[in-house]
C-alpha positions as CSV (number, residue, x, y, z in Angstrom):
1,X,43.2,29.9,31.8
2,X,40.6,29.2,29.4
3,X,42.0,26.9,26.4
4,X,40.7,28.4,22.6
5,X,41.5,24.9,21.4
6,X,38.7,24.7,18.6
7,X,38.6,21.0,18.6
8,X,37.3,21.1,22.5
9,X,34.2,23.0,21.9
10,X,32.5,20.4,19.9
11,X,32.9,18.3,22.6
12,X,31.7,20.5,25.0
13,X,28.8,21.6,23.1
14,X,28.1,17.7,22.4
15,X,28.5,17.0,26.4
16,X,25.9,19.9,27.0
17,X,23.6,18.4,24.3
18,X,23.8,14.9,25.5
19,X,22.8,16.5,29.4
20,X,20.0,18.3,28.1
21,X,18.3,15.9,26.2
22,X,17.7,12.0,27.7
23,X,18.0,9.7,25.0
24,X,15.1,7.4,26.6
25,X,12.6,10.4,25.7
26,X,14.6,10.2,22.3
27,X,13.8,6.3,22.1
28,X,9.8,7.7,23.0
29,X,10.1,9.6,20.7
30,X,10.9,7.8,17.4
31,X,8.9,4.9,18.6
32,X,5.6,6.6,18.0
33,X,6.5,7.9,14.0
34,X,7.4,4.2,13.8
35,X,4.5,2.9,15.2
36,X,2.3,4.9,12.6
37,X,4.3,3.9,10.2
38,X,3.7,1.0,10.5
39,X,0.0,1.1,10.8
40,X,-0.6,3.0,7.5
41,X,1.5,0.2,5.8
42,X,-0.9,-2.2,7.1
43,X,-3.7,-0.1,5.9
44,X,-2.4,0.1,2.3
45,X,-1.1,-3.5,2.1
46,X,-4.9,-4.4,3.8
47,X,-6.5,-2.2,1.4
48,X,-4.7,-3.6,-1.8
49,X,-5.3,-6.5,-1.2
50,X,-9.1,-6.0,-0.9
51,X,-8.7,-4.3,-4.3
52,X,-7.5,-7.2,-5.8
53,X,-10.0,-9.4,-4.7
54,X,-12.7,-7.4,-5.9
55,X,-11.2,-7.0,-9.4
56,X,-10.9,-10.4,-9.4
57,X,-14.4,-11.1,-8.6
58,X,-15.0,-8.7,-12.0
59,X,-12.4,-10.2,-14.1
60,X,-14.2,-13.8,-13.0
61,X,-16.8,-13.3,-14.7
62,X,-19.6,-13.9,-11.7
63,X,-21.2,-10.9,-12.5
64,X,-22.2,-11.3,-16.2
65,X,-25.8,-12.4,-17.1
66,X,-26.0,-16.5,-17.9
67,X,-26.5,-16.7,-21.8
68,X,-29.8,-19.1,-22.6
69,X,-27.4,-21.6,-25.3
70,X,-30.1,-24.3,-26.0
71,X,-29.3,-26.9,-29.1
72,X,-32.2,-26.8,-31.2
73,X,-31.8,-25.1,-34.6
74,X,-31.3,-21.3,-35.5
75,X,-33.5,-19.6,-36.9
76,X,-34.6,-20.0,-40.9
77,X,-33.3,-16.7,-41.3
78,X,-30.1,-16.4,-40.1
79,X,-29.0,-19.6,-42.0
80,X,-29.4,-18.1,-44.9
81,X,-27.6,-15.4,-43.9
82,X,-24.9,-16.9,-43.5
83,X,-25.3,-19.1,-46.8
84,X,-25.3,-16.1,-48.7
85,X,-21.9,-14.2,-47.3
């Protein structure tokens, strides 16, 4: 005789699951979402970072044309320009 215990089949269900399936082509199979995981979060961290070094180079200031500063004496006109405000 056959027992209708509900709490057997579960098991038995579980059992047949557990026969059917290998768990090291389980562990082959997670390692390769993991491995490109973890690829792409090189990727991004790599490509960040690459970012930042080139707004960097922009926020520096190596880009921006060299101002001609010499000390001699402004020009008549703008002195008085400035006298008169």
């Amino acid at each position: 005789m056959e027992s209708s215990d509900p709490k057997s089949r579960p098991i038995e269900s579980q059992t047949r699951l557990n026969s059917l399936i290998d768990p090291e082509i389980l562990v082959g199979l997670a390692v390769v979402p993991i491995l490109i995981g973890m690829v792409g979060v090189r990727a991004i961290v790599d490509g960040l970072q690459e970012l930042g070094s080139l707004s960097e180079e922009i926020f520096r200031g190596d880009r921006l044309p060299v101002l001609d500063v010499s000390n001699s004496q402004p020009p008549e006109g703008s002195l008085r320009q400035t006298q008169n405000n």
